[in-house]
N, C-alpha and C positions, 0 to 999 in steps of 0.2 A: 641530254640523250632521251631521260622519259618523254620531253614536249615530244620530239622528231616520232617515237615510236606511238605517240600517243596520237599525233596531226598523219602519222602515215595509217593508221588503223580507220580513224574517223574518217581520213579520205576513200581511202579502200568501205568504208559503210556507206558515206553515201556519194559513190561518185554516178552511179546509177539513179539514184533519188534526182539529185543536184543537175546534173545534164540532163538524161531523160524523160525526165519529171515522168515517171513511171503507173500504170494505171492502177486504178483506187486499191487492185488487192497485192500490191507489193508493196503497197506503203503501209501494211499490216506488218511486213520483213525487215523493211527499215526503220519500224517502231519498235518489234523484237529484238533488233540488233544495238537501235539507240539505248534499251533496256539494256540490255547484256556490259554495252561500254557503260553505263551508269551503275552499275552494279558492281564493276570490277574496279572503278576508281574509288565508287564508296568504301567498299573493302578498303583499300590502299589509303585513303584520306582517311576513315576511324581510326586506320590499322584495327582494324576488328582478330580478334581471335577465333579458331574456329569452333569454338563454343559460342563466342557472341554471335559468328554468322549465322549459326541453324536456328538461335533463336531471334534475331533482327530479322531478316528479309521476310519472315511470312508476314511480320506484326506490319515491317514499312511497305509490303504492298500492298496488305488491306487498306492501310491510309492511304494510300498513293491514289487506288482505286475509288476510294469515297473523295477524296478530292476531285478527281478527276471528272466523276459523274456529278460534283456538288457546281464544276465548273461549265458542265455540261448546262445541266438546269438553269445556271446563270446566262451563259448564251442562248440559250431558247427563248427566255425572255425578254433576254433585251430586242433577241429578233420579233419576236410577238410587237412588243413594244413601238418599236421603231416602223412597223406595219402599220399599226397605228394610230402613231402619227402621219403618215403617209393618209390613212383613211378618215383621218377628219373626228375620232371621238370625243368625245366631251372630257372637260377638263378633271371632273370625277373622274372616269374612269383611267384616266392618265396618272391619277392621284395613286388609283390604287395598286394598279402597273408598278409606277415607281415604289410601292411601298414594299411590294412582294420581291421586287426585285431586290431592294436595299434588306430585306430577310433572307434572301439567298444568299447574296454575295455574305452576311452576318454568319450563315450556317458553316458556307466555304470555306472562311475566316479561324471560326472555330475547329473545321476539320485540321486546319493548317497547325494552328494553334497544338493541338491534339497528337500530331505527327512528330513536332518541333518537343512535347514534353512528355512523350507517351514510350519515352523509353529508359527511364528513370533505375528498374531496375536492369537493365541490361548494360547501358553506357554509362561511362564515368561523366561526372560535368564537362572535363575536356572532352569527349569525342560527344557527347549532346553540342558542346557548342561548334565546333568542324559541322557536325550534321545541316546545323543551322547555316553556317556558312558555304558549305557544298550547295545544297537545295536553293540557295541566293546565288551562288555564281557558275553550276554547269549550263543553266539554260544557256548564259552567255557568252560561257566559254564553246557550246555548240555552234551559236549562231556565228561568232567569232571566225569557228572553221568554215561553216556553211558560205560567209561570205570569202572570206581567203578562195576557198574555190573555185565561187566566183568570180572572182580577179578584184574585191573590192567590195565597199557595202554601197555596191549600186545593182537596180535590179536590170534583167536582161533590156532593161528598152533604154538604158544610160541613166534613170534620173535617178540622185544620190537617195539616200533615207532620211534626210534632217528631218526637221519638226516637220509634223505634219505631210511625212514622203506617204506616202501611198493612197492618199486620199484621194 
């Protein structure tokens, strides 16, 4: 009964996303609403109290948010990067590219890191370790849905997602 009401809410968020591939500032709506369902299962998955929630969700958005921007900096780079190589630089400077980027992705790492132990006094070791396992499997339980309404995990032009789909 929870999947059904949980596959009927997630459809109802993004059945506008997902068909109408909607323009760049409604996907600000359906980032606030992906928050709101991930907020509401986190609850349900720590079973948080409501003492643990007013003090959890300020500490895990500010993590959320330094991840978020730490994963940002890591794709500007690698686009820089990938320019790049496109422009012929020299192998030094490719050197250094790769090194700033292998200290981002290190930094991002650490934010995660940070996120995963950074709530030590608020959560017991069981709902620390739920936390870890949530943050590992809603992205995929999103996508999961994303493709169901789809009709599958193929994109609109037919060709499936195995190794290497969308390249």
């Amino acid at each position: 009964m929870k999947k059904i009401i949980l596959l009927l809410l997630c459809g109802a968020l993004f059945a506008g996303y997902v068909l109408a591939q909607p323009p760049r500032h409604h996907r600000k709506q359906v980032r606030e609403r992906v928050q709101t369902v991930k907020m509401l299962k986190l609850t349900e998955s720590l079973e948080l109290t409501e003492e643990q929630s007013i003090r959890f969700f300020p500490r895990f958005k500010k993590y959320e948010a330094e991840i978020d921007s730490a994963t940002d900096q890591v794709d500007d780079a690698i686009e820089t990067l990938r320019l790049a190589i496109e422009s012929g630089i020299s192998d030094k400077e490719l050197t250094e590219s790769m090194a700033e980027i292998e200290t981002l992705i290190q930094r991002r790492e650490n934010k995660i890191d940070q996120l995963i132990h950074g709530f030590d006094d608020i959560l017991s070791v069981q709902q620390q370790a739920k936390l870890l396992v949530f943050q590992h499997v809603f992205p995929m339980k999103m996508r999961e849905i994303i493709d169901d309404m789809r009709g599958g995990p193929e994109d609109k032009r037919g060709r499936g997602r195995g190794p290497g789909g969308g390249w």
